[in-house]
PyMOL commands that place a pseudoatom at each C-alpha (Angstrom):
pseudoatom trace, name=CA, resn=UNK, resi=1, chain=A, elem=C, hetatm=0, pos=[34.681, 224.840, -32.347]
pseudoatom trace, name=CA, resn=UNK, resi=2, chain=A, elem=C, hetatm=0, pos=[34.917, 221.465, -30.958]
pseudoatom trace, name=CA, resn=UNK, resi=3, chain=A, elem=C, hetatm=0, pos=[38.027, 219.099, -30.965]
pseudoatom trace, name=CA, resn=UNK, resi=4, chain=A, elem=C, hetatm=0, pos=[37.765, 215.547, -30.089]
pseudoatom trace, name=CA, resn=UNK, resi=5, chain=A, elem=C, hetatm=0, pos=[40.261, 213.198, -30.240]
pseudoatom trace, name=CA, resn=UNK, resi=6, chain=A, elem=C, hetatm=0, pos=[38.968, 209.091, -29.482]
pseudoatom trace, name=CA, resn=UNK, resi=7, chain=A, elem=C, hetatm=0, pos=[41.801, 206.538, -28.826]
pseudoatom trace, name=CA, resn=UNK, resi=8, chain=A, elem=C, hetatm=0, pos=[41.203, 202.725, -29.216]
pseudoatom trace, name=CA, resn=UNK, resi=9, chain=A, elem=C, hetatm=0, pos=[43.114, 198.993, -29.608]
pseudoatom trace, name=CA, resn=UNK, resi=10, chain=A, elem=C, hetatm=0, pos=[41.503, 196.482, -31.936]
pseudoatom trace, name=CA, resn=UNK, resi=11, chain=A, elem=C, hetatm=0, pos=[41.605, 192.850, -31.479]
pseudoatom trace, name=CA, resn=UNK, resi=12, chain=A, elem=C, hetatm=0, pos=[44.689, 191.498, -33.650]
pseudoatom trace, name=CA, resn=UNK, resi=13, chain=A, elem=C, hetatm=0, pos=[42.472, 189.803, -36.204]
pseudoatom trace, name=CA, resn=UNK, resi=14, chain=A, elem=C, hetatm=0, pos=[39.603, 192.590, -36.326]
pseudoatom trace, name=CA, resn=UNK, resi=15, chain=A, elem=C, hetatm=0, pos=[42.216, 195.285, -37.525]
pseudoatom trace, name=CA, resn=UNK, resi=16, chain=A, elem=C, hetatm=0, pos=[42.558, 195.392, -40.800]
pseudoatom trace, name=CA, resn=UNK, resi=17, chain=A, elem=C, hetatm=0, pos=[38.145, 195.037, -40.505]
pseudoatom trace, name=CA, resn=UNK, resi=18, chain=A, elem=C, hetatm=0, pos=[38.162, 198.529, -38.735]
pseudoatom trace, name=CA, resn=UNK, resi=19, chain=A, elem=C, hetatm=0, pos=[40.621, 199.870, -40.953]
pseudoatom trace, name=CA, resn=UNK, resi=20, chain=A, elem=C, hetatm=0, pos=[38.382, 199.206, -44.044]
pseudoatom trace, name=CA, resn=UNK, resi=21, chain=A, elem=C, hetatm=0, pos=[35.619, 200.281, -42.398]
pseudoatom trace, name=CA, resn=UNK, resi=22, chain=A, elem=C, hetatm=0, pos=[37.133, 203.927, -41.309]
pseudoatom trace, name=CA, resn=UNK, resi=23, chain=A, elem=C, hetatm=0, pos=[37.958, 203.807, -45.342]
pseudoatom trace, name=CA, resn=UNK, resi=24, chain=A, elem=C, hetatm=0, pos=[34.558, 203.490, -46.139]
pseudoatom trace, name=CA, resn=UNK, resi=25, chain=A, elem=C, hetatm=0, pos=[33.723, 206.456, -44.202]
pseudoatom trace, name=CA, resn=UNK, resi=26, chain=A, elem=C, hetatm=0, pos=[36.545, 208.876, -45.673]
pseudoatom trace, name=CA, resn=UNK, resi=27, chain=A, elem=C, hetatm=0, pos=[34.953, 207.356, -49.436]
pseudoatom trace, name=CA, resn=UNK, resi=28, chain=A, elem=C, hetatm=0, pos=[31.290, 208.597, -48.062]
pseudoatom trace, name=CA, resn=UNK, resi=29, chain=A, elem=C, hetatm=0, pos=[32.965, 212.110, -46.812]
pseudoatom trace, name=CA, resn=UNK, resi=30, chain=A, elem=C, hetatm=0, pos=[34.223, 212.410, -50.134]
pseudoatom trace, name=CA, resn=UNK, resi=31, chain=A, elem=C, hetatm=0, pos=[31.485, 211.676, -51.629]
pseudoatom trace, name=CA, resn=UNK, resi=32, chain=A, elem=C, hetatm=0, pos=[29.159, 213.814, -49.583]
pseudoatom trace, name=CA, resn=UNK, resi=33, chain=A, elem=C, hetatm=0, pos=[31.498, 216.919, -48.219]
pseudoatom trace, name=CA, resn=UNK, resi=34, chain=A, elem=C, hetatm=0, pos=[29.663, 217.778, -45.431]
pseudoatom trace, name=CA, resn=UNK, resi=35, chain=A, elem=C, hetatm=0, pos=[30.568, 221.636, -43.886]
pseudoatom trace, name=CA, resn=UNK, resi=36, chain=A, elem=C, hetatm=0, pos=[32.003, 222.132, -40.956]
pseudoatom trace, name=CA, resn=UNK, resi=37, chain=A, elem=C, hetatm=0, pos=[34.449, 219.292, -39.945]
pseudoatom trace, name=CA, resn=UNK, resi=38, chain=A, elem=C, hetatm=0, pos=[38.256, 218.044, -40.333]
pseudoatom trace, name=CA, resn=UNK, resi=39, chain=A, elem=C, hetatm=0, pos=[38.638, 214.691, -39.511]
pseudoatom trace, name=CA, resn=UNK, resi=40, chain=A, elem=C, hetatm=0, pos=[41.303, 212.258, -40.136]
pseudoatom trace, name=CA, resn=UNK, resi=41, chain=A, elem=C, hetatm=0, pos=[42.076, 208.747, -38.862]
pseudoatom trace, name=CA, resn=UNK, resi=42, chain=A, elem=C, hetatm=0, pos=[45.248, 207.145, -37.982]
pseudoatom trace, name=CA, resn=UNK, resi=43, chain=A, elem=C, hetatm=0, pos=[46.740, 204.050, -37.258]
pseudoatom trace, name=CA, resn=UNK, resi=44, chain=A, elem=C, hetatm=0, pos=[49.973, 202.913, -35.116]
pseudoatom trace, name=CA, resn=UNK, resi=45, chain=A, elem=C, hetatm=0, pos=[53.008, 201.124, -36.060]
pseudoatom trace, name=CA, resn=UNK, resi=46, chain=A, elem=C, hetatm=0, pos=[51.393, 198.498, -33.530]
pseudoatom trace, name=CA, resn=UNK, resi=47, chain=A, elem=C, hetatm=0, pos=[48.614, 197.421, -36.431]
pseudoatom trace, name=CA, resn=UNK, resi=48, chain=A, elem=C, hetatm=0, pos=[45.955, 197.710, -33.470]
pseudoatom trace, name=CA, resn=UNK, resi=49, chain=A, elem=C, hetatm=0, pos=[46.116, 201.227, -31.904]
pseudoatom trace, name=CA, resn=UNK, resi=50, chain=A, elem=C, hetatm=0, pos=[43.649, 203.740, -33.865]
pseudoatom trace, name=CA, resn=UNK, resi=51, chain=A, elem=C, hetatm=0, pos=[43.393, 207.442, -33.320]
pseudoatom trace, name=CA, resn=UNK, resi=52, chain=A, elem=C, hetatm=0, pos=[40.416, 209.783, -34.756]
pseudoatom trace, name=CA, resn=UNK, resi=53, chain=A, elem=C, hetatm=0, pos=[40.940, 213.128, -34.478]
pseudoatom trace, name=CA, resn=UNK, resi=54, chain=A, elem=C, hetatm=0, pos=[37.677, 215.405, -35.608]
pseudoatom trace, name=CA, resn=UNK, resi=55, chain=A, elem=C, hetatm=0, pos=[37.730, 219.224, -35.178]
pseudoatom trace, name=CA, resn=UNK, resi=56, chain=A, elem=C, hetatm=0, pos=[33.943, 220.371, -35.450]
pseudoatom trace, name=CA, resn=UNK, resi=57, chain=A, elem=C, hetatm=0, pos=[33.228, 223.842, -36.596]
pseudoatom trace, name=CA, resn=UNK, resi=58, chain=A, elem=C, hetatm=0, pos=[29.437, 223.113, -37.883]
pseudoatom trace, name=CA, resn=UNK, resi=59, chain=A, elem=C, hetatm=0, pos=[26.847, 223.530, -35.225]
pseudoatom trace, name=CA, resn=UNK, resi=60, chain=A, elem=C, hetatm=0, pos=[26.210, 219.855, -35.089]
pseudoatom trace, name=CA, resn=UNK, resi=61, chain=A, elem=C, hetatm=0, pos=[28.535, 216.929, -35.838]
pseudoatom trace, name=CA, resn=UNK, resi=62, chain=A, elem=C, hetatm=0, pos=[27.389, 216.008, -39.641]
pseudoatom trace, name=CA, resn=UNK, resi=63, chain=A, elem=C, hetatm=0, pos=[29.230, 212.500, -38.590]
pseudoatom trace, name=CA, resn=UNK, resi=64, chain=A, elem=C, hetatm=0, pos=[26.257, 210.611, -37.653]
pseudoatom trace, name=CA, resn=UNK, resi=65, chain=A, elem=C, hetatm=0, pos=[24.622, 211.401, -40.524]
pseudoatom trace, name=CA, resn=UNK, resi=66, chain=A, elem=C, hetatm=0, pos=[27.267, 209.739, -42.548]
pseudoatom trace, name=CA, resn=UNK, resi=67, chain=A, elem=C, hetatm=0, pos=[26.021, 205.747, -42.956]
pseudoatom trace, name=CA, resn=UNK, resi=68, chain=A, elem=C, hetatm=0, pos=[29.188, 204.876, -42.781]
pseudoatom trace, name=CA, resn=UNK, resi=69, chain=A, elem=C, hetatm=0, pos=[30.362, 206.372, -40.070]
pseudoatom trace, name=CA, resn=UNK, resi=70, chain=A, elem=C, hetatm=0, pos=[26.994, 204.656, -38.198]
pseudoatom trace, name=CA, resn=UNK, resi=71, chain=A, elem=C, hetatm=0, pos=[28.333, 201.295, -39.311]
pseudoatom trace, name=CA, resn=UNK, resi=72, chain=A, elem=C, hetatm=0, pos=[31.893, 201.853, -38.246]
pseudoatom trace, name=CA, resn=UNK, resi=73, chain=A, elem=C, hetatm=0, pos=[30.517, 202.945, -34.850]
pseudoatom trace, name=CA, resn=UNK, resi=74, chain=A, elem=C, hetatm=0, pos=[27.750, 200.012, -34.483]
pseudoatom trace, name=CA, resn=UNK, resi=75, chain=A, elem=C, hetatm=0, pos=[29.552, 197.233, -33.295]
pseudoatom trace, name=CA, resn=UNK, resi=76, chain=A, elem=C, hetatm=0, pos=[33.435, 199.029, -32.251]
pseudoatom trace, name=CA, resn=UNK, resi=77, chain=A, elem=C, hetatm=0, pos=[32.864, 196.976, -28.965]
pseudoatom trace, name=CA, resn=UNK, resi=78, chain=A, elem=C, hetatm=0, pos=[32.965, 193.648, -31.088]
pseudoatom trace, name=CA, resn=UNK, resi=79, chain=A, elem=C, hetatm=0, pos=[36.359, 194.693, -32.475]
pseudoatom trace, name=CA, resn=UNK, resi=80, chain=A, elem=C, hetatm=0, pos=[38.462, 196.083, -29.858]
pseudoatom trace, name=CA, resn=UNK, resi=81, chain=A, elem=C, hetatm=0, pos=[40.399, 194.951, -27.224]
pseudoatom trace, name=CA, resn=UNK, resi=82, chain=A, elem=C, hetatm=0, pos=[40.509, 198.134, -25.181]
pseudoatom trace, name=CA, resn=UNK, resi=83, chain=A, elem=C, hetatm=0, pos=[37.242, 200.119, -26.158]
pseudoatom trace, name=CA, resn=UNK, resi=84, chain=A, elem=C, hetatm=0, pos=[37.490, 203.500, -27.305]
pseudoatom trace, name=CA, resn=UNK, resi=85, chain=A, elem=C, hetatm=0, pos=[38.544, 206.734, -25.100]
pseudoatom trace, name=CA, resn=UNK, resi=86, chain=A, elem=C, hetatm=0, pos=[36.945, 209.970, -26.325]
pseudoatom trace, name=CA, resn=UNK, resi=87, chain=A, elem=C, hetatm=0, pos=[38.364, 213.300, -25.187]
pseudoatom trace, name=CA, resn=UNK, resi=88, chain=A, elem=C, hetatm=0, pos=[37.197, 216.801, -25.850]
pseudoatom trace, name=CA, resn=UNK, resi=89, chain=A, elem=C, hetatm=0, pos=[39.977, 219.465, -26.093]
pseudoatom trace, name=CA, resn=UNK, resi=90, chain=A, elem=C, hetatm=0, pos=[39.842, 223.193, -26.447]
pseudoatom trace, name=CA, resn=UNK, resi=91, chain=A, elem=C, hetatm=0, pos=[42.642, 224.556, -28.363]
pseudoatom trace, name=CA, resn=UNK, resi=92, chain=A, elem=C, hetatm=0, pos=[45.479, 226.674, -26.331]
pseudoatom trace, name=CA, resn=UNK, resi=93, chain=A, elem=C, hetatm=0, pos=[47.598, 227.180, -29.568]
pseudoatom trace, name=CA, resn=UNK, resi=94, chain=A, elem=C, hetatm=0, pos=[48.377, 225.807, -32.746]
pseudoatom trace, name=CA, resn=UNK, resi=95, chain=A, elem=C, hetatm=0, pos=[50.930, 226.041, -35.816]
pseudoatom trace, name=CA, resn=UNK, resi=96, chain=A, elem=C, hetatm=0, pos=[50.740, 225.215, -39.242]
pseudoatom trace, name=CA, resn=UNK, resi=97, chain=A, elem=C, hetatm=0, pos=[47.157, 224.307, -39.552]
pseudoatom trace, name=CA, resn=UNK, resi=98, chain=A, elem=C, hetatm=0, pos=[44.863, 226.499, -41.232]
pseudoatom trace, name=CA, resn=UNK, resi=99, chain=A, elem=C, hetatm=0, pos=[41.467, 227.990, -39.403]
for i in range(1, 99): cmd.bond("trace and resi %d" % i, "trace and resi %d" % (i + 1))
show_as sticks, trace
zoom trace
């Protein structure tokens, strides 16, 4: 299992852009329920700070098979202020979350 966690800052007017587009990506999920991953995005009280966090159980990331998700990722350098910091975590304990 794989957790990953990728921090970001959009440019003021891009914001609500990469918000729609992350939206578009959660309507594809939906739509296609690939196994093997939780993922959920959030965004700050700031309107520009955006948070991913993906926990991968599948082999490989089904993520960049999602079109969406390609799209969202295509041009994230065009829309943020501060690009995008991607960690990888291994779990030392957890609560309330199934699996």
């Amino acid at each position: 299992m794989k957790n990953v966690i990728v921090r970001y800052e959009t440019k003021r007017d891009r914001a609500d852009e990469n918000q729609k587009l992350i939206e578009r990506v959660f309507a594809e999920l939906a739509k296609k329920k690939p196994a093997g991953i939780r993922y959920r995005a959030l965004r700050a009280s700031d309107g520009v700070t955006f948070v991913h966090v993906a926990t991968i159980e599948a082999r490989e990331n089904p993520l960049p098979s999602i079109e969406a998700f390609r799209e969202f990722t295509s041009k994230i350098d065009e829309r943020c202020e501060h690009g995008p910091i991607t960690l990888e975590l291994d779990e030392v304990g957890s609560y309330g979350h199934d699996g």
